[in-house]
N, C-alpha and C positions, 0 to 999 in steps of 0.2 A: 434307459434309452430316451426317455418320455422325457429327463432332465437336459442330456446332450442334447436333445432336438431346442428346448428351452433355451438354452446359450446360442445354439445355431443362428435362432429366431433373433436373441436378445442383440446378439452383437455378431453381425455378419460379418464387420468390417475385420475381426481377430481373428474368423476362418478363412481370410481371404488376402493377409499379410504377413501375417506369423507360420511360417512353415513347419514348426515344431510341433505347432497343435494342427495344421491341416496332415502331415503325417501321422500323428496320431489317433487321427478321426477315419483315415483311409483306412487304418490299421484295423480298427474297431470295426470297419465298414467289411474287410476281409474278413473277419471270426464272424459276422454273423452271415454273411454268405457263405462259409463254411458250414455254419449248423443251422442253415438252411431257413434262415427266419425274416423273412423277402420283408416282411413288416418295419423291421429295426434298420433292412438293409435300407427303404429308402427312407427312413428317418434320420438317417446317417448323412444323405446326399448331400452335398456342400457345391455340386457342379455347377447349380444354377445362382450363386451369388454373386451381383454384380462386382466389377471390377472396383476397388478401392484404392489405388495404386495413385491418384490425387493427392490423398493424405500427406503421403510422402515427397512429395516433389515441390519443393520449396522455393518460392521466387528471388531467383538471384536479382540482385540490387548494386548499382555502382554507387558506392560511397561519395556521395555530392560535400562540394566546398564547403568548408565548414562556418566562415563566414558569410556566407548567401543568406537572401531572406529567409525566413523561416517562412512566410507562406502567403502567395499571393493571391489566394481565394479568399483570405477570412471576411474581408471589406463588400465581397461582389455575391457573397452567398446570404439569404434566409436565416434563421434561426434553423428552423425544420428540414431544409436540403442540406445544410451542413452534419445536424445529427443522423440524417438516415445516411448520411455517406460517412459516415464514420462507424454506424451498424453494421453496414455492409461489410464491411474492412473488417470489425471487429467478430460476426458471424463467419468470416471466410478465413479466419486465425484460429480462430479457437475451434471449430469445428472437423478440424485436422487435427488434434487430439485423439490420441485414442487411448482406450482402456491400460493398454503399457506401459504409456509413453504415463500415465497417470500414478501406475503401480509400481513406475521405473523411481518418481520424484518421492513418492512415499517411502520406499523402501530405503531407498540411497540419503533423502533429504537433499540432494544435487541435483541440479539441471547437465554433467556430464553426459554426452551423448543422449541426450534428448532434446533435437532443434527447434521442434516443432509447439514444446512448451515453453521452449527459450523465445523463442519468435512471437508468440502470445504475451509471454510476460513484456516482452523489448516493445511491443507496441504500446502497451498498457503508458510504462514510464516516455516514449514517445510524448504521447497524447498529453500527459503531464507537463512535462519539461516543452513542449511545446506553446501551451496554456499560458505558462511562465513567461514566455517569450517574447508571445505577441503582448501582451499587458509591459513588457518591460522595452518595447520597440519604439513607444509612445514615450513625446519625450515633456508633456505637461501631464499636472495628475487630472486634470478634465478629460486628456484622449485615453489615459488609464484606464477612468472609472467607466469609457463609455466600452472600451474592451471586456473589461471586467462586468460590466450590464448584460454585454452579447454575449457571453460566457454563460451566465448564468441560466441567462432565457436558452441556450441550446440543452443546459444539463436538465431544464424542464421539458424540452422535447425529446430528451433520451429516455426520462421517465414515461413520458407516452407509448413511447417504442418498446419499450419495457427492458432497455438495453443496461441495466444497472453497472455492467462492468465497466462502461466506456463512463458512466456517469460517476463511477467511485475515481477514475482516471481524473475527470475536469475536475470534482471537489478537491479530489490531492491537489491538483494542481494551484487552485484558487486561496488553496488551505496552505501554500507553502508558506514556510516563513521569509521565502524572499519576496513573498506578492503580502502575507498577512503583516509587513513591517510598515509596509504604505500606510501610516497614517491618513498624511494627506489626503492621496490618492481615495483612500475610502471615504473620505468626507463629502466627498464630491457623488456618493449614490444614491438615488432616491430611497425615500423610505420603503417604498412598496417591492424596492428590488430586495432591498436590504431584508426585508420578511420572506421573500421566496426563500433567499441563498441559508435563512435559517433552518427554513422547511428542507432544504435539501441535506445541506448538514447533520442535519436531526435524522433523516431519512438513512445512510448511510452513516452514521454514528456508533460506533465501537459499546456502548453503552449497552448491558447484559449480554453480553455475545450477540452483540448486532441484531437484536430483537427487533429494532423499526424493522432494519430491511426485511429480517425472514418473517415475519407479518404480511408485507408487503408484495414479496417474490412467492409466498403461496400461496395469497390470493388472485397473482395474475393467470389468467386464462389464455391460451395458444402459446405464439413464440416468445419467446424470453429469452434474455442473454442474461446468467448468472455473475456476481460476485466472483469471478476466479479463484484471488486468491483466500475470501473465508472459509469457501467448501475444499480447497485444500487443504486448511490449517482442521477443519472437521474431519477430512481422510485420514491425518495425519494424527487427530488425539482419538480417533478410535482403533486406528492399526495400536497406538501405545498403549490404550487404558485397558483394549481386552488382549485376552492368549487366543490362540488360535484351536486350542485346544481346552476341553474343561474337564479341569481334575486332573490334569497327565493323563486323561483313558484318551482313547481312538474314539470321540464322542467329539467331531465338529461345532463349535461354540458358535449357535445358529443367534444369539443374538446379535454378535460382530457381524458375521454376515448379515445381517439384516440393515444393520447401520451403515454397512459399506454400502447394500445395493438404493439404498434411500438416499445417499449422498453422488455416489457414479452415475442412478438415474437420468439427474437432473444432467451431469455433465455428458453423458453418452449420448444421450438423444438428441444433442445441436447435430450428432450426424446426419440424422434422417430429416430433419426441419427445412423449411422452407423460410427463405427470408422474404420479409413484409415490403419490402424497399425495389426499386428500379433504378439501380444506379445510372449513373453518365460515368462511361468507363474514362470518358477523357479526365475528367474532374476525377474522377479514381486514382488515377494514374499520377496528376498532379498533387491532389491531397499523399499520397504514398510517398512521393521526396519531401513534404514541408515535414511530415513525420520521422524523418532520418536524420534526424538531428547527434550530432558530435558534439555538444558540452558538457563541461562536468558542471556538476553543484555550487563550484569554487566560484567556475565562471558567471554560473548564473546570478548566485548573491553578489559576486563585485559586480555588475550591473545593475544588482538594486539598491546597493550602497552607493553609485553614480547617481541615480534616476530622486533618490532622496538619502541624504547621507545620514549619517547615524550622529545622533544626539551626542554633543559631551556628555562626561559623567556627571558634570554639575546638572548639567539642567534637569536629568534623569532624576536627581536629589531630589531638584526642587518641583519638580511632580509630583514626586511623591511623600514628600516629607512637608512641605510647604502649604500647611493644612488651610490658613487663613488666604492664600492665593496673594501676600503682598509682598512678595519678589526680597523676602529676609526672612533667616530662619534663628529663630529666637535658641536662649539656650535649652528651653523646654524641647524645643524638636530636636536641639543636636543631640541630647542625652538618646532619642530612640536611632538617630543616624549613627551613635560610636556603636549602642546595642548590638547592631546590623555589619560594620564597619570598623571592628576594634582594633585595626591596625590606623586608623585616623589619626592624625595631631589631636593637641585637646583645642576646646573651643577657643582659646585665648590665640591659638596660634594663626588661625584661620581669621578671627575678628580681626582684620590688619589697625584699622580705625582705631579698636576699643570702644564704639559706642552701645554695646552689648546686643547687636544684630551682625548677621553673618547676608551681608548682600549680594546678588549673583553673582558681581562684576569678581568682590573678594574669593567667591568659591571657585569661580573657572579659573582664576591667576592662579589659585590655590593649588587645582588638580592638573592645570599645564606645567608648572614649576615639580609638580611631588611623585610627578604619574611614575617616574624609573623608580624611584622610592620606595615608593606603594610596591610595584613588583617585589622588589628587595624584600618589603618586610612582609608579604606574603608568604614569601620563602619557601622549601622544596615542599612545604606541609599542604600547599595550594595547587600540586604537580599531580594531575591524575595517568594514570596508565590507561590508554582509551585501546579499546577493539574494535574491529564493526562485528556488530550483531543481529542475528537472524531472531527476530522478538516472535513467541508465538502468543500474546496478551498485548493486549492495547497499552501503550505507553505515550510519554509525555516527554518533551524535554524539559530539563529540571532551566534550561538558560530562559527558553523563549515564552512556556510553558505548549509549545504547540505540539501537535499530536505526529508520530512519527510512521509518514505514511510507508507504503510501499507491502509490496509482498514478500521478498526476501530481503538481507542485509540494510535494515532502514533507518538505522542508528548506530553510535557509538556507544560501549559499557564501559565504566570503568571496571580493569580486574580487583584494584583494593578496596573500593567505598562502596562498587556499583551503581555508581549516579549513570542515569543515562540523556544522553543529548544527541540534537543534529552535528552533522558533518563541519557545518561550517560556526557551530557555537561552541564545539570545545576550546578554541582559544580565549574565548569571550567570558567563558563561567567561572564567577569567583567566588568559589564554594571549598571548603577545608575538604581534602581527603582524610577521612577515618578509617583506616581501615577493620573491615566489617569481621566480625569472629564467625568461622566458617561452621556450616552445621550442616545435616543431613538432607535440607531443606532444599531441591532444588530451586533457580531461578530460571529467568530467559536464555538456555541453553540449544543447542542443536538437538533434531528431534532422533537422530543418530545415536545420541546418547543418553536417552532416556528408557527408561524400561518399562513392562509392564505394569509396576505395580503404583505410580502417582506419576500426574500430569497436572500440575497446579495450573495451569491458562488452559486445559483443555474443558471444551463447549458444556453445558448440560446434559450427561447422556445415562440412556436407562440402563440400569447395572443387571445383571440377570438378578438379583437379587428383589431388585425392586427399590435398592437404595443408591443413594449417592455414592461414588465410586468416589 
């Protein structure tokens, strides 16, 4: 009884919305007022729990034009009032979460009838794609970079907040590859900014199962707004790596438990928490439409292919093959460009001159005249079969090399080679499909379909053994 009073205590809000377990607590309540044990009777009581019924009730929103500004605050707010009003938002999203709605996305690996984490997750890429936005509304790369400055200095005062979810949001956001293709644009930021946005980077960096940040988030003290979705991808590889049971006996595998209540802790307790912030419900209200944003990814990269257009392929060459920087690439360097490129002409073909340098002006005629060509002779062998995929390990795309943000569906796999990329570089990667010889091994799979017994991207966790799992 001393335990049911323990969950009573722990999590009030699941005897006070789930009718399943408040009848079964009544139940319990009756057998012991039956055998007379007034003691357990009010250990039982659940009458006095306040109402949680908030949780559930979710802010209807009119879907705003989709063309409209994205947000007429970002120019007239602070650094510091813009992140604590994005706190706010982000503590009054995620704090309607409950224990279910958590045990609902584990189980299932779906947000199907769970709003409340869908609406947590849909702010997150808000926030993101919004980031995007205003950096790509700016129509020189000096208004860019001055965006992309205020950007950063806010993700520094989300760190003060200790709001890391919303701050994993802006770095997605800064880290897309439709804001990280801005050359330009990034040339244009000072050095000292350019050292923060490292330090932030670094801080929220995939790099040992995100070791900066849980350094980081266990030594903060009071309110804190967790990471989302790492501690679910941690719900998620210890519901798989342990049984719920040990041995096949009726012996509760108290180390899973244990793993579970260390990870739900952190997220159960934004119920009971007090936010640090005073909002201005008007500016609430207004920031709430710039974040309701209607574009896809497609839309957003052909705005960054506007804002700075994408390089021919010659010049990309001559970047990076163009070792001496004198705008001609000798035969010595075509030998490592056919290496790379073995569906190329040979060097004679491309020399138009014959003076035995290959000059810019001859490689751009070269790749505007051969570009159907070149498709041709890449042939189906350069055709990958792409999915989107739910990644539970830190990945890269193989096009951009950029990191593939997001909590669910954050990339593309191929099913034959399994190379993976962004959404909008599969058309772009020209890499041979091989296909892979399949083995027992799983990869980046749904967590649906894995089992207990290996979880290759699952966190470091302690085996009952004492060993590696």
């Amino acid at each position: 009884m001393f335990v049911f009073r323990y969950w009573i205590v722990t999590f009030p809000a699941e005897f006070n919305l789930d009718m399943g377990l408040i009848q079964i607590t009544e139940e319990f309540r009756d057998v012991a007022a039956q055998l007379g044990c007034e003691e357990h009777f009010k250990l039982l009581d659940i009458s006095t729990i306040p109402s949680y019924d908030w949780m559930r009730k979710l802010t209807q929103r009119k879907k705003q034009a989709k063309k409209g500004k994205a947000s007429l605050l970002f120019d007239h707010l602070e650094s510091m009032e813009l992140a604590e009003h994005l706190t706010f938002l982000e503590f009054k999203s995620i704090r309607r979460i409950s224990f279910t709605d958590y045990q609902s996305y584990v189980m299932h690996s779906c947000l199907v009838d769970n709003p409340t984490l869908e609406r947590s997750i849909a702010l997150f890429n808000g926030v993101s794609q919004w980031v995007q936005l205003m950096v790509l509304s700016k129509l020189t790369p000096q208004t860019r970079a001055e965006v992309i400055t205020k950007y950063i200095h806010v993700a520094q005062k989300l760190l003060q907040l200790q709001n890391f979810n919303t701050l994993m949001a802006v770095v997605g956001g800064l880290s897309h590859s439709s804001i990280s293709r801005l050359k330009e644009t990034h040339s244009f930021l000072a050095p000292e900014v350019v050292k923060i946005w490292s330090e932030m980077t670094e801080l929220v960096s995939s790099n040992n199962n995100y070791s900066c940040y849980r350094k980081a988030f266990n030594e903060c003290q009071g309110f804190k707004i967790p990471i989302l979705g790492v501690h679910l991808k941690d719900l998620i590889a210890v519901h798989v790596v342990f049984p719920d049971w040990v041995d096949d006996s009726n012996k509760v595998n108290l180390v899973k438990m244990h793993q579970l209540y260390m990870t739900f802790n952190e997220l159960v307790s934004l119920q009971s928490a007090v936010a640090q912030v005073e909002p201005n419900m008007d500016l609430i209200y207004l920031l709430t439409l710039s974040l309701d944003l209607y574009y896809t990814e497609d839309e957003i990269y052909e705005l960054s292919l506007l804002r700075e257009p994408r390089n021919t392929k010659s010049l990309s060459v001559f970047r990076n093959y163009d070792h001496d920087h004198d705008d001609y690439i000798s035969q010595e360097d075509f030998e490592s460009i056919a290496a790379n490129f073995p569906f190329l002409d040979s060097f004679c073909v491309l020399d138009k001159d014959q003076d035995g340098l290959i000059s810019k002006d001859e490689m751009i005629a070269y790749f505007l005249r051969a570009n159907p060509l070149l498709q041709c002779k890449m042939g189906p062998g350069f055709i990958h079969s792409f999915q989107e995929m739910t990644y539970l390990k830190p990945t890269f795309c193989e096009h951009c090399a950029g990191f593939l943000w997001g909590i669910i569906k954050q990339g593309y796999k191929c099913k034959d080679c399994g190379v993976n990329c962004h959404k909008q570089c599969r058309e772009l990667l020209v890499l041979a499909c091989r296909k892979l010889i399949r083995s027992n091994f799983l990869g980046n799979v749904s967590p649906a379909r894995l089992t207990h017994s290996s979880l290759p991207s699952s966190p470091s966790l302690i085996c009952p053994l004492g060993k590696p799992k």
